[in-house]
Steps between C-alpha positions, in 0.01 A plus 500: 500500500355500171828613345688265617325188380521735156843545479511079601261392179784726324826347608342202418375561175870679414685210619482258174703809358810433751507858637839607620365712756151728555512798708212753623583868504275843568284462747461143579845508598517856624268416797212720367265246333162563493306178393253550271637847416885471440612306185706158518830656324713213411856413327580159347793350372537220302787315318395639166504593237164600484362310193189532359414195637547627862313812407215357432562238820485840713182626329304170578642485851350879539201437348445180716510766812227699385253380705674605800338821666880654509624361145427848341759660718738235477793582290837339376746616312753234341895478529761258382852533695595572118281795449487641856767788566342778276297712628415631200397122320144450445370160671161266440264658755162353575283788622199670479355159380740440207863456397725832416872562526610770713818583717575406864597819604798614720218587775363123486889410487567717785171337719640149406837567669405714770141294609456238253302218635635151337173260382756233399860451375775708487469877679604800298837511568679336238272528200419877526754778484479744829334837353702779602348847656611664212316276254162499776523888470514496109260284485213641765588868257431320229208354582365836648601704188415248197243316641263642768527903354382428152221266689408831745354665121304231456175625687305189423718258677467645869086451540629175545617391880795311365702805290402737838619219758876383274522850395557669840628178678735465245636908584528457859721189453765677236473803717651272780743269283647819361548694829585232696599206261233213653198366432189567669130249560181678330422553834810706594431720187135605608640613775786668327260698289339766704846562574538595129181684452288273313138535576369398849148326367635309198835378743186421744332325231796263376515452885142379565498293194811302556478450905191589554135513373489427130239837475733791456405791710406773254282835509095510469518420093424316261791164420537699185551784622739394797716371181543725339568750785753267603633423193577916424631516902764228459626583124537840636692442754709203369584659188706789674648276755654271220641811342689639829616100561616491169683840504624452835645141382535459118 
């Protein structure tokens, strides 16, 4: 499998840098990896501190991957045992082709206890706190109320198959953590989201273009127009939805 000898070139390319452990969470070790489709979403840790030096070790090592037809969905983000236990700490990220800092949530902590799959070293256990259902719940409200609401306004963003395919997804799942306190595959959510009233042709067209046929199924129209019919469709029935989560929950 073509992933595999990627994720290979990058243990090997990591390994001058003495990792104390790599781990793959979301869907590669969820059990709901598409190839070609899903991204590669990684966590290393390495003995730190994270230098300059080593930053710009980790941006060469990336960069050395591009040529690999899965290296744009390959992402890492970068712990120390030092600088791992808050949630709330920004870490270097490679991603979307360059280096950022960003959090490792309390949902990517959660996936690394519960289904974590270990790529070397040590497991989770031991250099990342447990993330209590309290703190998941918090979190997934959060992340509904601060991040994906505002985005719903933001008409321009959903003509694009990514915002329409995380956006509802990313519902169904904190529908589920909340009510039931787990975590649930992408696939488990599309089937969660009739369930919840989203629209049957746009769940249909996630469907088709994750599992299925890349060509979405959509109405006799124009691309443009199939957009932007889906794009009004989906914020208008997202937007709402966050709302009653949010009141139900905040």
């Amino acid at each position: 499998m073509q992933t595999d000898i990627l994720l290979d070139r990058f243990l090997g390319a990591l390994a001058p840098l003495d990792p104390v452990a790599v781990w793959a969470h979301g869907s590669l070790a969820g059990g709901d990896y598409q190839e070609g489709r899903s991204d590669l979403d990684l966590i290393a840790v390495l003995p730190g501190p994270l230098r300059p030096g080593t930053m710009w070790r980790v941006a060469v090592l990336h960069q050395g991957l591009r040529a690999d037809p899965l290296a744009a969905g390959l992402h890492c983000s970068y712990l120390t045992p030092a600088t791992a236990a808050d949630p709330a700490r920004p870490h270097l990220t490679w991603a979307h082709q360059e280096l950022m800092r960003r959090p490792v949530t309390p949902v990517t902590r959660r996936e690394l206890h519960a289904f974590g799959r270990v790529l070397h070293g040590r497991a989770p256990a031991g250099l990342l706190p447990e993330v209590s259902d309290r703190e998941l719940g918090e979190f997934v409200v959060s992340d509904q109320r601060d991040f994906w609401r505002p985005a719903v306004d933001k008409a321009r963003l959903w003509t694009r198959d990514v915002w329409v395919d995380a956006g509802l997804v990313t519902f169904a799942r904190a529908s589920v953590t909340l009510r039931q306190g787990r975590l649930i595959s992408k696939r488990e959510a599309l089937a969660e989201l009739p369930g919840l009233g989203a629209p049957a042709e746009i769940v249909e067209d996630i469907r088709r273009r994750r599992y299925g046929e890349p060509a979405p199924v959509r109405p006799t129209a124009s691309e443009e127009e199939w957009r932007a019919h889906r794009a009004e469709s989906a914020r208008g029935w997202l937007g709402p939805a966050i709302d009653g989560l949010v009141a139900a929950h905040g």
